[in-house]
KEPAKE-565934 format. One line per 10 residues: number of its first residue (from 1); their letters; for each residue x, y, z of C-alpha. Coordinates in nm, 2 decimals. Layout:
<pamars>
NUM = A = X/Y/Z  ...
</pamars>
This chain:
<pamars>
1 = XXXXXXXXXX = 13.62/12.69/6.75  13.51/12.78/7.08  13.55/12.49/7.40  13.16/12.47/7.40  13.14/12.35/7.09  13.40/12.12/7.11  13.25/11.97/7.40  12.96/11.98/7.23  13.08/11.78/6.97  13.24/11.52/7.17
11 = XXXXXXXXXX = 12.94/11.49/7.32  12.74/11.42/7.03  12.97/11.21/6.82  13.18/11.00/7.12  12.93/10.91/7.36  12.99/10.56/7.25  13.36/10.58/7.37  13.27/10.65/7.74  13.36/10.36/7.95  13.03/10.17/8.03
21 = XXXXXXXXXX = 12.96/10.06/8.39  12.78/9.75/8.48  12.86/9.70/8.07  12.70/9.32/8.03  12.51/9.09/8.24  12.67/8.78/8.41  12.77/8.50/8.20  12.46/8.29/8.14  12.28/8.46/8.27  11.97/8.68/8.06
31 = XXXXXXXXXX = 11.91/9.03/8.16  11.58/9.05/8.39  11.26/9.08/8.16  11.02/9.36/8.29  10.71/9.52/8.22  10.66/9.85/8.21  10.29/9.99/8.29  10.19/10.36/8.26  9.94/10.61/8.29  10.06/10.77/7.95
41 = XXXXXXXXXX = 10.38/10.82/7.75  10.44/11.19/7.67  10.79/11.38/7.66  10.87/11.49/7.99  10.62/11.24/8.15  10.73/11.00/8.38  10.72/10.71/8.15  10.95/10.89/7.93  11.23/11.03/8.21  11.22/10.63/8.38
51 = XXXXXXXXXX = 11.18/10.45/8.04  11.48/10.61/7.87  11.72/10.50/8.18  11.60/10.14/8.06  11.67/10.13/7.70  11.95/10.31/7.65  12.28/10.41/7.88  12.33/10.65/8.08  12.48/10.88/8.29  12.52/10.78/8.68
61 = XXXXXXXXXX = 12.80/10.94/8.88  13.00/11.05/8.58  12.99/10.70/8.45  12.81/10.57/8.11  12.60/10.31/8.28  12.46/10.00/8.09  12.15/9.91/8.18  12.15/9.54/8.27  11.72/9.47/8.26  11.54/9.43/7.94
71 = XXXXXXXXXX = 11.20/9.60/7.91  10.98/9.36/7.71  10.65/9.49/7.73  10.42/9.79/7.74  10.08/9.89/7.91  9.93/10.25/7.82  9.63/10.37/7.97  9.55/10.68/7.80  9.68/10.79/7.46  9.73/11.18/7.40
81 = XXXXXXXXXX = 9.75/11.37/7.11  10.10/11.38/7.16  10.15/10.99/7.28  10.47/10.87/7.24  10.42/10.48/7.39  10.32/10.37/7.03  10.67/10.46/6.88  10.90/10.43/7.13  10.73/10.08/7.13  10.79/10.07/6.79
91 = XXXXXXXXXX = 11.12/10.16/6.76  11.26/9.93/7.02  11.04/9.62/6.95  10.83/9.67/7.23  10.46/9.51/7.18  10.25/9.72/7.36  9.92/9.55/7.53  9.58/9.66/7.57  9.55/9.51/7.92  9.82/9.50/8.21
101 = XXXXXXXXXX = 9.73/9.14/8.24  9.86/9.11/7.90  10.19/9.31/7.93  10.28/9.08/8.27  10.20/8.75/8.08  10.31/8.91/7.74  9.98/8.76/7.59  10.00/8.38/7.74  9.82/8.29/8.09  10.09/8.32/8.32
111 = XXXXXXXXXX = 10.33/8.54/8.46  10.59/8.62/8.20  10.80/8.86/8.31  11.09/8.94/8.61  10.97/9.27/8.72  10.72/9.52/8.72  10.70/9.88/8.69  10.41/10.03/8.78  10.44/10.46/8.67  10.10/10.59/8.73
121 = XXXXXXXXXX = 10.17/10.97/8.66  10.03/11.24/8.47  9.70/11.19/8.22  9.37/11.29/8.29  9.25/11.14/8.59  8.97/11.30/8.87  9.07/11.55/9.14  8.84/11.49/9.44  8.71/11.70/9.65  9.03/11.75/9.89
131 = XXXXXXXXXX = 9.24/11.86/9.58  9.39/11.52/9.52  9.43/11.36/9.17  9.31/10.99/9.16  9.57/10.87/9.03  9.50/10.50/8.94  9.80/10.35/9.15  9.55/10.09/9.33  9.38/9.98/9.04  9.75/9.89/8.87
141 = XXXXXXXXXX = 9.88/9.73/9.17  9.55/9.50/9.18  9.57/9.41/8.84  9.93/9.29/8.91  9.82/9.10/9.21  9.59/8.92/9.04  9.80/8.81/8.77  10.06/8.70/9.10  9.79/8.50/9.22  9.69/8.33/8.88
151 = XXXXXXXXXX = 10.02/8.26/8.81  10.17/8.13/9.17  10.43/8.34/9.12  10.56/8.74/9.25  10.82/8.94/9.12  10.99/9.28/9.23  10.75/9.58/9.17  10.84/9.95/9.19  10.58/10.26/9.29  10.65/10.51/9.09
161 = XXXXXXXXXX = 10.59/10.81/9.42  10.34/10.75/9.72  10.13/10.41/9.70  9.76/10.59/9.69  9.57/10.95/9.76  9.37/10.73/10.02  9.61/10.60/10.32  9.39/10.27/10.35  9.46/10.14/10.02  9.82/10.23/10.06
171 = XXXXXXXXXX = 9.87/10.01/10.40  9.66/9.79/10.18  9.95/9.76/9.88  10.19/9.77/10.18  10.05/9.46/10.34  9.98/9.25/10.05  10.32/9.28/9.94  10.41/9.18/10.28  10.17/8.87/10.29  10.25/8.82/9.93
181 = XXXXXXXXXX = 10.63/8.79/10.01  10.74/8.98/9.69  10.98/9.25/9.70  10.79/9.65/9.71  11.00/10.03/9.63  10.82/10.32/9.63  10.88/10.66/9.65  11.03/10.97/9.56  11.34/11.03/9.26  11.47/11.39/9.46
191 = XXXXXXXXXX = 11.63/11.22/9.79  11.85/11.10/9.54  12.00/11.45/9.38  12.32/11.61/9.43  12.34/11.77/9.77  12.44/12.16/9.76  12.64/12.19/9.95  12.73/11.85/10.02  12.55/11.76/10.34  12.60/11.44/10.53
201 = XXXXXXXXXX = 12.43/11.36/10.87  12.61/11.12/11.13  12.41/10.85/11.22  12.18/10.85/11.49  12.23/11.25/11.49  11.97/11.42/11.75  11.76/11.60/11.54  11.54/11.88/11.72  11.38/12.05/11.42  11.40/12.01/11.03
211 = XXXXXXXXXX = 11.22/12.18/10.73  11.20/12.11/10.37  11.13/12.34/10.10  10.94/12.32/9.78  10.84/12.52/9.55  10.52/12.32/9.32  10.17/12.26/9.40  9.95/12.12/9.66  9.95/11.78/9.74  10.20/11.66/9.43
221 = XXXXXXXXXX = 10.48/11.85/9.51  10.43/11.80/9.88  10.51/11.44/9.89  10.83/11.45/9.69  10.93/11.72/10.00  10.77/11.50/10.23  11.01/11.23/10.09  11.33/11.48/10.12  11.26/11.53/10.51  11.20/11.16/10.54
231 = XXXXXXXXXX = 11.48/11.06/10.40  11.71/11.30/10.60  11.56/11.26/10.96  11.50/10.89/10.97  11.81/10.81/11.08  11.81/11.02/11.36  11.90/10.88/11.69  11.65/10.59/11.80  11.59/10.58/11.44  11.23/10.63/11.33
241 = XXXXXXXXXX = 10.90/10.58/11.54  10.63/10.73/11.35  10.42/11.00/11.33  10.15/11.14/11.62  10.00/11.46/11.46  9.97/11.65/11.11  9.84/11.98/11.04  9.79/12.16/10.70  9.94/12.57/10.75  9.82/12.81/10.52
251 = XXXXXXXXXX = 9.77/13.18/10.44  9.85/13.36/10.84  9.83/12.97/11.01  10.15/12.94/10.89  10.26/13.26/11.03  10.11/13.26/11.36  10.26/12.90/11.36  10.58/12.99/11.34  10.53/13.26/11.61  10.39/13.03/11.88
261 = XXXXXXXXXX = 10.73/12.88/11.79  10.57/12.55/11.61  10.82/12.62/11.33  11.10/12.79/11.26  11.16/13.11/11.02  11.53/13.10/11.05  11.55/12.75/10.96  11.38/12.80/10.62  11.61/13.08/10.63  11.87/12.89/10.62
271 = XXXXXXXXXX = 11.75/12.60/10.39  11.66/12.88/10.15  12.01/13.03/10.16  12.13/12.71/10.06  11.99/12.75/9.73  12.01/13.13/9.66  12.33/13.20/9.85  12.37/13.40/10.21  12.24/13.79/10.23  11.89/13.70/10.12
281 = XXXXXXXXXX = 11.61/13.87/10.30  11.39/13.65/10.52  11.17/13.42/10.40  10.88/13.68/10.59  11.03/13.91/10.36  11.09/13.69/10.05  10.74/13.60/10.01  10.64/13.94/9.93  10.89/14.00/9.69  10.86/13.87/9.28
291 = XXXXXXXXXX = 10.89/13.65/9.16  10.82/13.46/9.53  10.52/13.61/9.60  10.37/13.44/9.29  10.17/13.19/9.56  10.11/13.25/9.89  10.30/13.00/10.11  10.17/12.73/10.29  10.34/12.43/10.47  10.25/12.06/10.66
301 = XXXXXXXXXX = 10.37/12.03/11.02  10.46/11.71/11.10  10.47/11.63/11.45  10.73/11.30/11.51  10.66/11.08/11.85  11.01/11.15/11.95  10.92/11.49/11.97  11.10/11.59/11.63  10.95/11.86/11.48  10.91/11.88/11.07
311 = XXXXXXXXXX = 10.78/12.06/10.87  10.71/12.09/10.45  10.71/12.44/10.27  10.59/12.54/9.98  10.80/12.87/9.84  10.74/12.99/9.48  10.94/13.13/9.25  11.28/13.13/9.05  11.51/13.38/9.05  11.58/13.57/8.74
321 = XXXXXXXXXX = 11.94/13.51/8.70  11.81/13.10/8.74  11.62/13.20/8.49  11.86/13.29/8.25  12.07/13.01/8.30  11.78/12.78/8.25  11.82/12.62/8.59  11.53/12.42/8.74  11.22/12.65/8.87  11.19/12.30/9.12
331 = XXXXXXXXXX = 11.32/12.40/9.44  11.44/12.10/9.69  11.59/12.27/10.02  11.67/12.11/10.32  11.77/12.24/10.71  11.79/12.09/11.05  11.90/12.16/11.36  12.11/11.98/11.53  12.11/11.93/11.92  12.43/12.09/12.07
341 = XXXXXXXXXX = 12.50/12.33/11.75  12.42/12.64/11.72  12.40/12.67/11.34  12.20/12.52/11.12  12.31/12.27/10.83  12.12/12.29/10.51  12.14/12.18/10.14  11.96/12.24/9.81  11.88/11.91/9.63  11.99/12.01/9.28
351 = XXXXXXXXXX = 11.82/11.80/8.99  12.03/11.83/8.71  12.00/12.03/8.40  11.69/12.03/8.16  11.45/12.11/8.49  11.37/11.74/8.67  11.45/11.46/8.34  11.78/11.40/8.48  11.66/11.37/8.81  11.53/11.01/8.70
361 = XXXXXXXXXX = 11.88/10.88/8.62  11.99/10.76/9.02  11.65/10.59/9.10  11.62/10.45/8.73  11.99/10.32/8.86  11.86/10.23/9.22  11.56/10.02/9.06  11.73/9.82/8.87  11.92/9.72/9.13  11.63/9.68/9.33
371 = XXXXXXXXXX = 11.50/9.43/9.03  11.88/9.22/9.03  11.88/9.19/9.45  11.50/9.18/9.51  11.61/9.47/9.84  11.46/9.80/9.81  11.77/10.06/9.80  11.61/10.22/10.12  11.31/10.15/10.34  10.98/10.10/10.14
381 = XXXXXXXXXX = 10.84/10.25/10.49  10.99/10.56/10.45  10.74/10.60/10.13  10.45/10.44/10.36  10.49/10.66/10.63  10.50/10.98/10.36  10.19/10.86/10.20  10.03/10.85/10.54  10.12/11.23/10.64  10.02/11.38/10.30
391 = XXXXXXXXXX = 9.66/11.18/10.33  9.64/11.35/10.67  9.80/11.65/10.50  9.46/11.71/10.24  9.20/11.60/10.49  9.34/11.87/10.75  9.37/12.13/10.48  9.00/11.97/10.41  8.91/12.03/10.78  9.01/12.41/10.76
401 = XXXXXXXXXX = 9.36/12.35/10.92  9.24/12.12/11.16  9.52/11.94/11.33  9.43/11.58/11.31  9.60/11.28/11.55  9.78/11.01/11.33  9.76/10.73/11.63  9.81/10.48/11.24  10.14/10.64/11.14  10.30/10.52/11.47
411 = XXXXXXXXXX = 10.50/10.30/11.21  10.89/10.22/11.30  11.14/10.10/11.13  11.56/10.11/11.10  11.72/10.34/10.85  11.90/10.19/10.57  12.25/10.35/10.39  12.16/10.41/10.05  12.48/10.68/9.96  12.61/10.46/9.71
421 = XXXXXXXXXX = 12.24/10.53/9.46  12.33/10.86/9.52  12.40/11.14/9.24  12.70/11.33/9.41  12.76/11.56/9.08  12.96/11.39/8.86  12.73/11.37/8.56  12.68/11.74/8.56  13.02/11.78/8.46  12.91/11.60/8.16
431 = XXXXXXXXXX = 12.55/11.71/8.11  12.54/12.05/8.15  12.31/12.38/8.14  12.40/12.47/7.81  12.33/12.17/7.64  12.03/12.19/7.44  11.79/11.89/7.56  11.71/11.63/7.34  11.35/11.52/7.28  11.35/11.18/7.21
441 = XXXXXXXXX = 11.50/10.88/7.39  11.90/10.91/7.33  12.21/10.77/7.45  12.32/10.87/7.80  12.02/11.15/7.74  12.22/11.40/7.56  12.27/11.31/7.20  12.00/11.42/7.00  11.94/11.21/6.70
</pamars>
């Protein structure tokens, strides 16, 4: 018998001997009742890849973790062909309502629950004109407002990603909450993968340039590597002050971008080396080599008051030996310069085996914190201020490349340490490549049933 398969074994027959974490909640005291509201339930969505992390253990840092909230009620808003809300529901006594009102007040009047997750992604919804899907993230958040009002009552509610395509109706959500007095997160699951190489900034670092890499689609893929660049430069020195300018780069704007020296090659170069090793060609030269060259490039300068420069880049393509290993085709790279060095320091956010479902493990584990202390692990602002550069993201791309003057992202605010909701590796020693993925929702999200 070879070592695979008796790790694979232990695996599938002694999960229940891993020591749990966070095992039981406090004497006395009942686990936090939440409601869980959705766009649609399909494997892979991300109803399933949050949901799971609330039903069953799993894996955070190494450890078996025990989740210590109780989801008591579902909302679905569109039903597929291949729909899994109704028996997941089923199978762990969830009732699922026809109206969010209803899955809030679990069918009374009032409020009825201790937390709200609102998970508007995927299912068929409009794209506008400007290439953005109109994903119904307003429209949920209003129908829990209203049943806050009713019921004289708030509770903690999670985002799932930005707050809206449209920036008003984000500062909108932003502000109610605000007025409202109940607790807001937001924002993206990848600021909280594994760091390849590990890479820690000091605080208050001076920060002269920094890029992010991704390699998905317009607009959705952009905001989780908005997120990544957020996350790392906004505890610069004088911590963050907002944003004074975006521009949308594409086909040779990017290129003749980077030649007026708006953006730096060797930087990508860099943060692309963190994820394919040193001796690659240049990114100039990548691009037109497959499987890269499978889209052209394009990126989103971001133009910081304090004269930071950032910039988001969209690079396709997985390598074939990634391929063969069955490693993630989502690339998350990082680089900044650093005033005073002369080499750069970069990372490749890795996201765990079976492409991004693992990824959801540390923020399922930072939200329901978030729900047990009422504080955000991180600055809800940091997901304001990316929803407000990718709205002036798709009207610039709109506008041909126009560069447009963001005079309402002048938004500040104080970083916030949020290592400890970190993945720093440990549960890839335990979940691994070779693992076949289950389907369904198991235990710790690698026992197949």
């Amino acid at each position: 018998m070879t070592h695979l398969t008796d790790r694979r074994t232990f695996l599938g027959t002694s999960a229940a001997l891993l020591p749990l974490a966070r095992a039981s909640a406090a004497p006395n005291r009942d686990p936090p009742k939440v409601a869980a509201i959705f766009t649609e339930f399909t494997h892979r969505s991300h109803a399933h890849v949050f949901t799971e992390n609330f039903l069953e253990p799993y894996l955070f840092n190494g450890k078996m973790t025990e989740p210590d909230v109780r989801v008591v009620s579902f909302f679905c808003d569109q039903f597929p062909a291949n729909d899994m809300a109704r028996g997941i529901g089923k199978d762990y006594q969830i009732p699922l309502f026809a109206t969010i009102d209803g899955a809030l007040c679990l069918g009374g009047k009032e409020l009825a629950v201790d937390a709200v997750l609102s998970i508007a992604e995927q299912g068929r919804y409009p794209i506008n004109a400007k290439g953005a899907i109109e994903y119904p993230r307003k429209r949920f958040f209003d129908e829990i407002i209203a049943v806050f009002r009713r019921s004289g009552r708030v509770v903690p509610v999670f985002n799932d990603k930005h707050f809206s395509y449209r920036w008003d109706w984000a500062k909108e959500m932003y502000d109610t909450a605000a007025t409202m007095k109940f607790p807001l997160m937001a924002g993206s699951s990848v600021p909280l993968a594994e760091r390849r190489p590990p890479l820690e900034l000091p605080p208050g670092a001076k920060i002269a340039e920094a890029v992010s890499i991704h390699s998905g689609g317009f607009e959705s893929y952009d905001f989780h590597a908005l997120e990544i660049l957020q996350s790392m430069v906004e505890a610069r020195a004088g911590g963050e002050t907002g944003v004074d300018r975006v521009q949308y780069l594409g086909g040779d704007a990017l290129w003749k971008a980077a030649d007026d020296g708006l953006w730096s090659p060797k930087l990508a170069d860099a943060a692309m080396a963190a994820e394919l090793g040193p001796g690659q060609p240049t990114l100039r030269e990548l691009v037109k080599i497959a499987p890269f060259n499978r889209g052209a490039p394009f990126g989103i300068l971001v133009h910081y008051r304090d004269g930071l420069k950032g910039l988001s880049l969209k690079v396709s393509g997985t390598t074939p030996t990634d391929m063969a290993r069955r490693v993630s085709a989502n690339r998350w790279n990082f680089a900044c310069h650093l005033a005073g060095e002369r080499e750069p320091r970069a990372a490749a956010f890795y996201v765990g085996p079976w492409n991004n479902r693992n990824l959801f493990k540390a923020l399922s584990h930072a939200i329901q914190d978030f729900i047990r202390t009422g504080k955000s692990p991180y600055p809800v602002e940091r997901t304001l201020l990316t929803t407000g550069v990718l709205a002036a993201a798709v009207d610039s791309k709109a506008e041909g490349g126009k560069t447009l003057d963001t005079p309402h992202l002048r938004l500040a605010y104080p970083p916030r340490d949020y290592k400890a909701y970190r993945e720093m590796g440990e549960s890839w020693k335990i979940i691994t490549e070779d693992i076949p993925e289950p389907r369904g929702i198991t235990r710790g999200g690698h026992r197949g049933k």
